[in-house]
N, C-alpha and C positions, 0 to 999 in steps of 0.2 A: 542801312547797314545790312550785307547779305546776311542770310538766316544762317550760313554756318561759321559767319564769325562770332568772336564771344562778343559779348560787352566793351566797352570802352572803361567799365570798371575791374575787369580782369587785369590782373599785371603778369608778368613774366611768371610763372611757375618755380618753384626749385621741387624737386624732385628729390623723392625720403622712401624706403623702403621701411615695412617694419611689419610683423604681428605672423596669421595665418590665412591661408584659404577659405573661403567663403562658401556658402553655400546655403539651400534651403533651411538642412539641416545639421549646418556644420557649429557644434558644440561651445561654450564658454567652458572653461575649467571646471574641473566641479569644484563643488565647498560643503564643506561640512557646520561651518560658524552658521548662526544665528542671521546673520545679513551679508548682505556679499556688497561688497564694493568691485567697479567695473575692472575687471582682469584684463587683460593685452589680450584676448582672444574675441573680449566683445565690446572693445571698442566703438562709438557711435562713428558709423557712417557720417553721420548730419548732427553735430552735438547741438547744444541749444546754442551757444553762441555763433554757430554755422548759418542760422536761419535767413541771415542776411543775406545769404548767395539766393533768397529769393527774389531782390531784387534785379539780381544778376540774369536770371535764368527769366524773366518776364520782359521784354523790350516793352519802350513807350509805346504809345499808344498809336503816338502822330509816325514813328518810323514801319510800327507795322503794320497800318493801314494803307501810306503811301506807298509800302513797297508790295504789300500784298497787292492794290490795287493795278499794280506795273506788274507784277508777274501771273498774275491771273489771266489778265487779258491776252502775254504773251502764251503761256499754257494752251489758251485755247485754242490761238492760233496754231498754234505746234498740234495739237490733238487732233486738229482740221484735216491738215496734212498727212499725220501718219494714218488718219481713217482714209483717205486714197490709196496710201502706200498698203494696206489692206487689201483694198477691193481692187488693186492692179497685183496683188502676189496670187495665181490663179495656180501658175504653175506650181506642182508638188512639192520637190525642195526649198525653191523661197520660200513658197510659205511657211513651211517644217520650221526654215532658221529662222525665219521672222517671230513665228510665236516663240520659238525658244528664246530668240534676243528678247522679245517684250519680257517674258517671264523672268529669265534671269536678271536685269533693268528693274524688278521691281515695280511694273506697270502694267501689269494684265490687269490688273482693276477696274482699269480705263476703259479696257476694250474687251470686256467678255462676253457679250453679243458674235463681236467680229472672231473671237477663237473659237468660241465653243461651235460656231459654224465653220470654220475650218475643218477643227477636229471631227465633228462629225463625216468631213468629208474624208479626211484621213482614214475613217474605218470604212468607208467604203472603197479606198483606190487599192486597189492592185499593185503590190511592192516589188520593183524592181530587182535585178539581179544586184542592184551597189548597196555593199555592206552598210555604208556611212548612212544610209538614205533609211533604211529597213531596220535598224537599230535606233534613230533618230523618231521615226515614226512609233514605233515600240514602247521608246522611252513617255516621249510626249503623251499619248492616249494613255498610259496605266496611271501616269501622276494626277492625269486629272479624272481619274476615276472612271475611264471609257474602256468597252472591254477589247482585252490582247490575249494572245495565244502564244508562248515561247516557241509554238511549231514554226514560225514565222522564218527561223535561224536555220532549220533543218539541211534548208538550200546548201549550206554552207560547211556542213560537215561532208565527211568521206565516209566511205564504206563501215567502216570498222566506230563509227559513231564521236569520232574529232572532228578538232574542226581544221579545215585544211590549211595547208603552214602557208599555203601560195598570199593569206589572207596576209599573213606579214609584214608583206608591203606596201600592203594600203593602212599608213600611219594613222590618215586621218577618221578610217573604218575602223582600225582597232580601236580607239580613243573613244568613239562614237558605242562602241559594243562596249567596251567596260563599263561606262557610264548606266549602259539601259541594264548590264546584269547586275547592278546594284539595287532593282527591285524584284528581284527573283523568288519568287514566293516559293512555299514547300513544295517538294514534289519535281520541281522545276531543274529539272538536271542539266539541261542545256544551259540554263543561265549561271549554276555554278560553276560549269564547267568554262564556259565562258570568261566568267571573271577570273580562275586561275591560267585559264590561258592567253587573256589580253597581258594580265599582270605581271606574267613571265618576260613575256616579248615585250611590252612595252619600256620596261626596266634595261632589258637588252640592250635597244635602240637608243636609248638617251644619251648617249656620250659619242653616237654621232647624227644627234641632230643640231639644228641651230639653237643659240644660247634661249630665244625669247621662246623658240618650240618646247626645248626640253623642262624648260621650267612652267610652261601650262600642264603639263604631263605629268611632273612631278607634282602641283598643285593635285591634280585627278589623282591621283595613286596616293597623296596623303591622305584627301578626304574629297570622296565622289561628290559627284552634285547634289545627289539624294539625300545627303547629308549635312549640308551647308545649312547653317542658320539663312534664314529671308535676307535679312535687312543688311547682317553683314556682306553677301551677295551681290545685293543692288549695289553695294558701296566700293566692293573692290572690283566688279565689274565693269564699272565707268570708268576704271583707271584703264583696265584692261582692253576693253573696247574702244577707246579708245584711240589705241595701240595699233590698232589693226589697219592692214594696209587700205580699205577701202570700208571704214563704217559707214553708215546711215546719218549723216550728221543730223537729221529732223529729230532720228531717237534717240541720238546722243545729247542734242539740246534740252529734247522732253524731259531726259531720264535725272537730267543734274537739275531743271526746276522742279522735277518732282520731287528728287533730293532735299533739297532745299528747305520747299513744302513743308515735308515732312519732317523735318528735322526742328521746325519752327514748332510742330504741331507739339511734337515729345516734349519739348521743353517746356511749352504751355501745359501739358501736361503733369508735369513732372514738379512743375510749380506749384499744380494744385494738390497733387498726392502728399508736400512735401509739408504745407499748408494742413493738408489735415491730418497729418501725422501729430504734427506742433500741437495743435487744439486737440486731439484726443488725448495729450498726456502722459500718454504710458509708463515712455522710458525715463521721464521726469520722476515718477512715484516709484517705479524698479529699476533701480539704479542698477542690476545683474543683467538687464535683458540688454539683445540686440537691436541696434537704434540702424535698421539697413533699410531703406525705403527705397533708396536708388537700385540698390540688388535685388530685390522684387520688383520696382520697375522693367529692369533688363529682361527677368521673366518674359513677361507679360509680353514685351517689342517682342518676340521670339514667340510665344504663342501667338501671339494677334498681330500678325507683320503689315495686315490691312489697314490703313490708316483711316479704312471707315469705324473702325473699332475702337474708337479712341475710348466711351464710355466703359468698354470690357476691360483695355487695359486698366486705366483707374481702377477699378471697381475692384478687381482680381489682386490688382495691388495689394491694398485692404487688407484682402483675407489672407495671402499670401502675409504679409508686415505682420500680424495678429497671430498666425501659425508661430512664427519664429517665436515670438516670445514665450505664447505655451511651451514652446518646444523646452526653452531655456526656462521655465519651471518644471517640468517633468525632468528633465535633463541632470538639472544641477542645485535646484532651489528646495523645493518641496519636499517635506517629509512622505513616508508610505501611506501613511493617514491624512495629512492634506490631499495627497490624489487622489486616493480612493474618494474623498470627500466631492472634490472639485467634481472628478467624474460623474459621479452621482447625479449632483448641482444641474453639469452639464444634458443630462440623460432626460431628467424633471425638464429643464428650457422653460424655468419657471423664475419669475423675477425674485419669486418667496425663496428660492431654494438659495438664495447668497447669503441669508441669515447665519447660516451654519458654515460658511467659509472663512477664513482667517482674513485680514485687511486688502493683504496683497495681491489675493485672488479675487477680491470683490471687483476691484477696479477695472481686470483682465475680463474677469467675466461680463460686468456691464460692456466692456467695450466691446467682448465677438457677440453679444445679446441684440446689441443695437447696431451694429455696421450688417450682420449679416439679414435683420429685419429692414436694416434699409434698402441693402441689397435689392431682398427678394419684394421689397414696393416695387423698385425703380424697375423689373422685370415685369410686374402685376403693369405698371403704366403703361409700359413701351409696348410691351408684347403678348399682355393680356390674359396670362396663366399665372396662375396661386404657388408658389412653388417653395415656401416658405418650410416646406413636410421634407422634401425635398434636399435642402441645403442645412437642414436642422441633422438628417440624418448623416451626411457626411464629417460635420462635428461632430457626432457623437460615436461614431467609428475611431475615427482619430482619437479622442479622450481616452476610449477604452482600447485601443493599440496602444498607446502612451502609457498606458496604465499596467499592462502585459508586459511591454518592455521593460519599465521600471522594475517590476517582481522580478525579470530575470537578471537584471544588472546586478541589482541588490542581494539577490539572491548566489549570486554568481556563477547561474546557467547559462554556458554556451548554447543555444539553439544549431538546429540543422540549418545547411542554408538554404534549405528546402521552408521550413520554419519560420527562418531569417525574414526570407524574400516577402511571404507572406504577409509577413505582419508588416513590412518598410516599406512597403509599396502604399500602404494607410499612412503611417506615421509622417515619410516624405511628400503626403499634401496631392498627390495626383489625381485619386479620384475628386478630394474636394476639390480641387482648380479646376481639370474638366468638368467635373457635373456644372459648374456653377458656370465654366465658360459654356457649355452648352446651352442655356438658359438666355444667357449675357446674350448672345448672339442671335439668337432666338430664329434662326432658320431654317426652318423644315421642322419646325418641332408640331410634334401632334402626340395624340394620347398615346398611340400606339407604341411609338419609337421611347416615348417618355416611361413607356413602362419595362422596357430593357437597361432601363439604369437600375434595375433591380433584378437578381443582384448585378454589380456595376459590370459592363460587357469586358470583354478579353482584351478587345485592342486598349483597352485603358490599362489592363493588367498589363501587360509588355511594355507599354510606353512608362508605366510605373518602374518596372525591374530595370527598363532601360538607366530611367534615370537614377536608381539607386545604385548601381552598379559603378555607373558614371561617378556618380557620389564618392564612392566607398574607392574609387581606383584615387582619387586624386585627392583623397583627405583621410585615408584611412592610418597613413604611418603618425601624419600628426593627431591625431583624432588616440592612435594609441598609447605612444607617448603620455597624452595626457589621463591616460587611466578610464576613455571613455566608451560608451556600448560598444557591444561588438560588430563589428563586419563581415557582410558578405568574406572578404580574404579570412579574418580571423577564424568566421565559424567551417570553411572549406578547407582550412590549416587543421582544426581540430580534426574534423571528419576523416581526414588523409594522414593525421599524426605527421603532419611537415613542423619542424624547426629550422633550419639552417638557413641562411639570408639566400642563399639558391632555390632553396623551394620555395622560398618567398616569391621569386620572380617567375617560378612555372605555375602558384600560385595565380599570380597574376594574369600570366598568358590564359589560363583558364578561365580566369575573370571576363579577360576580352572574347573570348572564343563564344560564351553565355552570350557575350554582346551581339555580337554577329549571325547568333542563332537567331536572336530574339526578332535582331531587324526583320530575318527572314520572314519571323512567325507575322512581327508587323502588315510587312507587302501585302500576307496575304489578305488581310484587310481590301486592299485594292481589286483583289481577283476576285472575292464571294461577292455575292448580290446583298447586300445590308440594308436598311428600312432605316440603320443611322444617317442621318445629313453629312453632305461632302465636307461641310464645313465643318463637323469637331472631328472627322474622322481625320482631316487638315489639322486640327488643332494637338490633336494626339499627337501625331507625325512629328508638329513643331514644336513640342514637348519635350522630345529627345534628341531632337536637333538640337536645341538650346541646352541641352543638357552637358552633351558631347563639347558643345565652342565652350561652356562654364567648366568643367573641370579637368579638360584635356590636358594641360597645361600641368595641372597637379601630378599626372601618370608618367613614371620612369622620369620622372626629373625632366619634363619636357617644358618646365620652366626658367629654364636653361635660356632659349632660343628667346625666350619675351623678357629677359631680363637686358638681354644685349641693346634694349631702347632706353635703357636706365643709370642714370648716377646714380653708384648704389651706396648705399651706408646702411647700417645697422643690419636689424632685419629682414629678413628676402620676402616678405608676401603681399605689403603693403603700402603705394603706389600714396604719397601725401602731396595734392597738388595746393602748394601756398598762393593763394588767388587777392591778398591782402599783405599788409604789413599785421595784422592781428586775428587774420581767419584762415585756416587750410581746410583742405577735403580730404579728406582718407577717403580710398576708396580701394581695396583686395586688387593684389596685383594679378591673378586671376580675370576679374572682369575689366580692368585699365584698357588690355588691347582691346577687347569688344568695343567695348565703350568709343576709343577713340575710331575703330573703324568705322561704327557706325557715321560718325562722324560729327558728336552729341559735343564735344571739346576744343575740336583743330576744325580747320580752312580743310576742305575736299584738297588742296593744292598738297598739305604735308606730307615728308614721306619719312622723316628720322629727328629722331632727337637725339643723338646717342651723343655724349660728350660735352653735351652745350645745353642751354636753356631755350625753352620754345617761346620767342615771343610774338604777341598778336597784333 
């Protein structure tokens, strides 16, 4: 059975909307009673009766050995090949598109010998007078961390410091230039200026070019490449590629067994996360917490889009699953004296220190006591550093953020969102996920760089605000409704003294404009010389990449557009796939489309369900 079909225990889906937005840190209702019974906000993902879909998600034994054994061999055949198709792209632009096809494919993993010798040659050739070629080459060496200079464009301006309109009608130059001035670090005037000028003309241009042009352009002008989650990527680019009048068919073969591959792998994964969620308990004994394991999965595919990572994602999982429910005792559960308490508990990292916690917290806290000590083993094994000091201090940052937030909720202090950011950038889990992804991954780690997580580096901070921001644009109106902390929008309302559903929305725009700053402040990560590894400064990056694909969706009602694949009923946010006559899946209609792009549900072949049921 190929790997992206479901099961044969799968049946026809019906499709059910119902609840809210999801998120790292997106809220249960509060309560004020004595015990909470599970609200429509927190919902289990995976309830206990659900556990069965772990049958589903594990294939036998005998079909994934025979078919793994049939496609490996194919795989490497294909691998054979594209390593000639390599060492025969000598000439400049092939090769330029060739890495770029591999990358976007999802399969520079394969070959990063044969790029990163490329790219080194890229910094030594000499860039042509054609736009397409000198933007192309630009783009490629900054993403992967090799050094560029925006003088590189200068060619291309006129006297008076534009850039010249002659460039207009080179479509496919313009396309290739908005793309690279989407890592335009600070400073970088040419690259801003760039992007409002591809932006203009390219928007111009679309209603007469042809239908399949105008809609890869409008893709670009929704959301650059620089931006794209990985994985959802490799997935719509296979559609896309191949579209095209003359692909590669070797990498077009490669890229859908890689697909495949990988698609096999998450689920094995995703079987085991789900597995030890079941056996840890949790939301069995707190019946108020969030039971989301799949939605911290999706994380982690989005931070760790490598599928040599498979350990990291699990693992990140975890800690990730374990946040949320703190979240949802700081949040909604605990009194001001149980936190303080718990805090404390947590600060000690002492098994003694659960004596003095209430029943409910005991349970919470054995369980981040021992997953994050296993954690920091399974990093002492693999990778041979003690880092336990390490990952102890990013929980205890978070507790006493949680605990500051609390005072002010309760309190009913609006914070600056200068204040705000600060403290959300801890609470929403960033530096713990990076630090501990940094670890997870363990390459290039040495003392030295190890001792710049203290305190946590900048590009963590931005990829943090990123994703708070992210957060706060596309759960903040339900998030207030329900009476809960304040946001970024709420506390920039205060500061500005905005009421009226108008200023709400310039509100907003300001919210995005923060965004767009910040990516800048990001890039320039790629432009200093840093002693951090390419790989978590990579993991940053895909941090708020995944941040941007999770709650886009939420901003200006741009849930609109993803509901259009849905029979709807009841409630708008929550995607119920019935996979039995006695078991469904809730799963945030927010992460449904990822999910499904990925390609973790439906056949690579799908392309709508609107109006009808998807059968497999």
């Amino acid at each position: 059975m190929p790997s992206h079909v479901l099961p044969s225990s799968f049946v026809a889906p019906s499709l059910q909307v119902s609840s809210s937005p999801c998120s790292w840190r997106t809220r249960p209702s509060p309560c004020t009673s004595c015990h909470l019974s599970p609200s429509s906000s927190s919902k289990p993902l995976l309830g206990s009766h659900d556990y069965s879909l772990l049958k589903s998600l594990t294939l036998s034994p005998h079909a994934v050995n025979s078919e793994a054994d049939s496609s490996t061999r194919r795989m490497k055949e294909v691998k054979e090949r594209t390593w000639e198709a390599f060492y025969r792209a000598w000439d400049s632009r092939a090769a330029m598109e060739m890495v770029d096809t591999v990358e976007r494919l999802g399969l520079s993993y394969h070959f990063e010998g044969e790029i990163n010798a490329l790219l080194q040659r890229f910094c030594d050739w000499n860039a042509s007078e054609d736009l397409f070629t000198t933007a192309l080459r630009f783009r490629l060496l900054r993403q992967n961390g090799f050094p560029t200079h925006s003088d590189v464009f200068g060619k291309f301006m006129d006297k008076n410091g534009k850039f010249k309109e002659s460039l207009t009608e080179d479509i496919w130059g313009m396309l290739s230039l908005h793309e690279a001035s989407h890592l335009g670090a600070k400073n970088e005037e040419v690259l801003a200026e760039a992007k409002e000028f591809t932006r203009i003309h390219l928007i111009q241009s679309m209603p007469h070019m042809e239908p399949h042009f105008s809609s890869h352009v409008g893709r670009a002008l929704e959301l650059p490449r620089h931006l794209r989650m990985a994985r959802l990527e490799a997935r719509n680019y296979i559609d896309e590629y191949s579209r095209e009048s003359n692909p590669n068919s070797v990498l077009l073969e490669l890229a859908k067994l890689d697909f495949d591959m990988v698609q096999s792998l998450h689920q094995k994964e995703l079987a085991e996360i789900v597995r030890w969620w079941k056996q840890l308990g949790l939301v069995d004994k707190l019946d108020f917490a969030r039971d989301r394991p799949m939605e911290c999965f999706l994380w982690t595919v989005g931070i760790f889009p490598d599928p040599r990572h498979s350990s990291c994602r699990i693992e990140l999982t975890k800690a990730i699953a374990i946040l949320l429910v703190i979240d949802d005792i700081y949040d909604s559960y605990g009194s001001l004296d149980e936190l303080a308490l718990f805090t404390d508990a947590v600060k000690r990292w002492d098994l003694g220190a659960m004596d003095q916690l209430p029943e409910y917290m005991k349970i919470c806290y054995m369980a981040l006591y021992n997953t994050t000590n296993d954690i920091a083993y399974r990093i002492l094994k693999e990778h041979g550093w003690s880092v336990i000091e390490d990952l102890k201090r990013t929980w205890m940052d978070i507790f006493g953020a949680f605990l500051a937030e609390a005072y002010c909720f309760k309190g009913g202090h609006v914070p600056s969102l200068e204040e705000y950011l600060t403290n959300a950038v801890t609470t929403g889990g960033t530096y713990m996920a990076l630090v501990h992804a940094f670890f997870l991954m363990g390459q290039g780690v040495t003392r030295e760089n190890m001792a710049m997580l203290k305190p946590y580096p900048n590009i963590f901070s931005c990829s943090g605000k990123i994703l708070r921001l992210w957060d706060d644009l596309g759960t903040a109106r339900e998030e207030q409704e329900r009476g809960d902390n304040a946001s970024s929008i709420e506390c920039y309302k205060r500061e500005r003294e905005m009421d009226t559903v108008l200023e709400d929305e310039a509100c907003r725009k300001h919210i995005r404009q923060m965004i767009q700053s910040l990516w800048v402040e990001l890039n320039g990560e790629l432009v200093a010389s840093s002693a951090l590894p390419l790989s978590i400064i990579k993991a940053a990056f895909n941090l708020s990449r995944t941040a941007q694909v999770i709650y886009q969706h939420g901003d200006d009602n741009k849930t609109s557009s993803v509901e259009d694949h849905y029979i709807a009923g009841g409630d708008r946010s929550v995607v119920s796939l019935q996979v039995s006559k006695s078991h469904s899946f809730p799963l945030p209609l927010d992460l449904f489309m990822p999910c499904l792009e990925i390609g973790w549900w439906l056949p690579r072949e799908w392309k709508e369900m609107k109006g009808r049921n998807i059968y497999f």
